[in-house]
C-alpha positions as CSV (number, residue, x, y, z in Angstrom):
1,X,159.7,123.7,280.8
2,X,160.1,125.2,277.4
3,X,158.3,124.5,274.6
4,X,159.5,123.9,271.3
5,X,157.6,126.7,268.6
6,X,157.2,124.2,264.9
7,X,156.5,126.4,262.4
8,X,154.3,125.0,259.7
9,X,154.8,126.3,256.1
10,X,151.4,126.9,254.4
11,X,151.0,125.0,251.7
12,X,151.4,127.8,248.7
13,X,148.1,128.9,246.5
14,X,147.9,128.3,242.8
15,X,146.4,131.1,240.8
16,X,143.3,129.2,239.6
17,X,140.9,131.1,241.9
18,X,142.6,134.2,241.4
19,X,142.0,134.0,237.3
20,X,138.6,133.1,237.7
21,X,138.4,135.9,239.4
22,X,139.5,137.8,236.8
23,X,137.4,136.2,234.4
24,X,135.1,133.3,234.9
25,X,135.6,130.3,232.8
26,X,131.9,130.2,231.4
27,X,130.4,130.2,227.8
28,X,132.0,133.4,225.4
29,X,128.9,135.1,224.6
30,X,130.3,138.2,222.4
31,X,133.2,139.9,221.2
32,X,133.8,142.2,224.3
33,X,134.3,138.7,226.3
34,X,136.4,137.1,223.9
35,X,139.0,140.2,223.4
36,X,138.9,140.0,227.4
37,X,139.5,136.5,226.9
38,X,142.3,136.8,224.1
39,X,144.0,139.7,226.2
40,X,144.3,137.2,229.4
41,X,145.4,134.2,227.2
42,X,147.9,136.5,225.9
43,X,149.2,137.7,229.5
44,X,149.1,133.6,230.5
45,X,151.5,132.5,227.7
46,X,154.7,131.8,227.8
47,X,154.6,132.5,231.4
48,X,155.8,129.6,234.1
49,X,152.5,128.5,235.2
50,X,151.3,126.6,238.5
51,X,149.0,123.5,237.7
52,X,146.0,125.6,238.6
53,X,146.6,128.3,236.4
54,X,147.6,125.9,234.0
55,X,144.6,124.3,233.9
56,X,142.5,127.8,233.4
57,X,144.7,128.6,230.6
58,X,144.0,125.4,229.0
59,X,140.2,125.5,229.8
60,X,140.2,129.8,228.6
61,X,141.5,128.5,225.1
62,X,139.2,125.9,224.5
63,X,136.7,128.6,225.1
64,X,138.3,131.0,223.0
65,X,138.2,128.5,220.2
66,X,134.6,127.5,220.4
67,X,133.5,131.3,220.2
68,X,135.6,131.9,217.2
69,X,134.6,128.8,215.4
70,X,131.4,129.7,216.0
71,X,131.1,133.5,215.6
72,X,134.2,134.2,213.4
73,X,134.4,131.3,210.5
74,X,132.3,132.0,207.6
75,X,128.9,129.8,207.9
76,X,127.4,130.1,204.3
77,X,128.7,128.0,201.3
78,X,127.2,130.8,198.9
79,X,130.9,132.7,199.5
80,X,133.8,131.9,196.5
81,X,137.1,131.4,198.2
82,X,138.3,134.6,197.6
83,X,135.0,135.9,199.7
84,X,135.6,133.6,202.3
85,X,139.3,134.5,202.1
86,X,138.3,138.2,202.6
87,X,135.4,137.2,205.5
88,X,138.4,135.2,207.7
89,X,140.9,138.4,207.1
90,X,138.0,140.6,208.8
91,X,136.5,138.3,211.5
92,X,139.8,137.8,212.8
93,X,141.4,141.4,212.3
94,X,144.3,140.0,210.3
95,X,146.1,141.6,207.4
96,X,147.1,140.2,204.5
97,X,150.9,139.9,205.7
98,X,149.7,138.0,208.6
99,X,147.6,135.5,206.5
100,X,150.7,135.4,204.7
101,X,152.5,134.1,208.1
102,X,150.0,131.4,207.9
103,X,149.6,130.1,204.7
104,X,154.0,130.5,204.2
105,X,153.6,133.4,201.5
106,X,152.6,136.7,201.6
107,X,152.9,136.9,197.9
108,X,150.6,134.3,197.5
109,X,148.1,136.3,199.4
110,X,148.2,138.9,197.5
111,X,147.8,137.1,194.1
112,X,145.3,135.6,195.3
113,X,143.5,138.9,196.5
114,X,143.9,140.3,192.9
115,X,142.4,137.0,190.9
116,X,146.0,136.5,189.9
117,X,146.4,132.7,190.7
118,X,144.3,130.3,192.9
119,X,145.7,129.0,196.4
120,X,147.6,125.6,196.5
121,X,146.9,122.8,198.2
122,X,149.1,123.6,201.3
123,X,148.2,126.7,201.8
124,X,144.3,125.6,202.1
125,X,145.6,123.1,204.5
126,X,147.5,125.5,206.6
127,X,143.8,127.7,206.3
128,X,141.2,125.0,207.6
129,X,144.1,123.7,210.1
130,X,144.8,127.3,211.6
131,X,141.0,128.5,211.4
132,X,139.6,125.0,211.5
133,X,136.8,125.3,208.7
134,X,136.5,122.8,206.2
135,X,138.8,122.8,203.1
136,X,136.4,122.9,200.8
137,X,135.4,126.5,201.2
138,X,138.5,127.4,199.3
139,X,137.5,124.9,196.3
């Protein structure tokens, strides 16, 4: 008698374990980790993800965020906005077109820079929103 062969299709394997792999999802301790970090966040987005990796890329972020809140925003309230302005530009490697992008005016930025004019209200909400720090440092 023959028998019937049923083949059984594997169930297919997310990429969580693979990315922890990569890089485990664990505390960001320096700078070295969180441009590894950044670099794989970067690679992950925009990307058609499968829950797992999903998940890591969610989980990576919110440990990307907590390092940079904590190592990267400006602690001391002895700075004047303009020195905290300048501190934010270099902790996070940004120029002062791309603070521009987040405040809405590169202009602004560089008035700003010079001592030509003070920043508005907006754009010190778009600052503590973007680099979540408290509005006040820029008062």
């Amino acid at each position: 008698m023959a028998t019937k062969t049923v083949s059984r299709k594997q169930p297919k394997a997310d990429a969580y374990m693979p990315l922890i792999r990569r890089f485990p999802l664990k505390q960001i301790k320096d700078d070295a980790a969180h441009a590894k970090a950044v670099e794989i966040i970067a690679d992950l987005m925009g990307r058609k993800l499968d829950d797992g990796a999903s998940a890591y890329l969610d989980t990576l972020i919110l440990l990307v965020n907590r390092y940079e809140d904590e190592s990267h925003t400006p602690g001391g309230t002895h700075l004047s906005p303009r020195e905290a302005f300048k501190a934010i530009m270099a902790a996070n490697n940004l120029s002062q077109a791309q603070m521009g992008k987040v405040i809405g005016s590169e202009s602004a930025v560089s008035m700003f820079l010079s001592g030509e004019r003070d920043l508005s209200k907006s754009h010190i909400k778009a600052l503590a929103a973007r680099f979540r720090i408290d509005a006040s440092l820029f008062l």
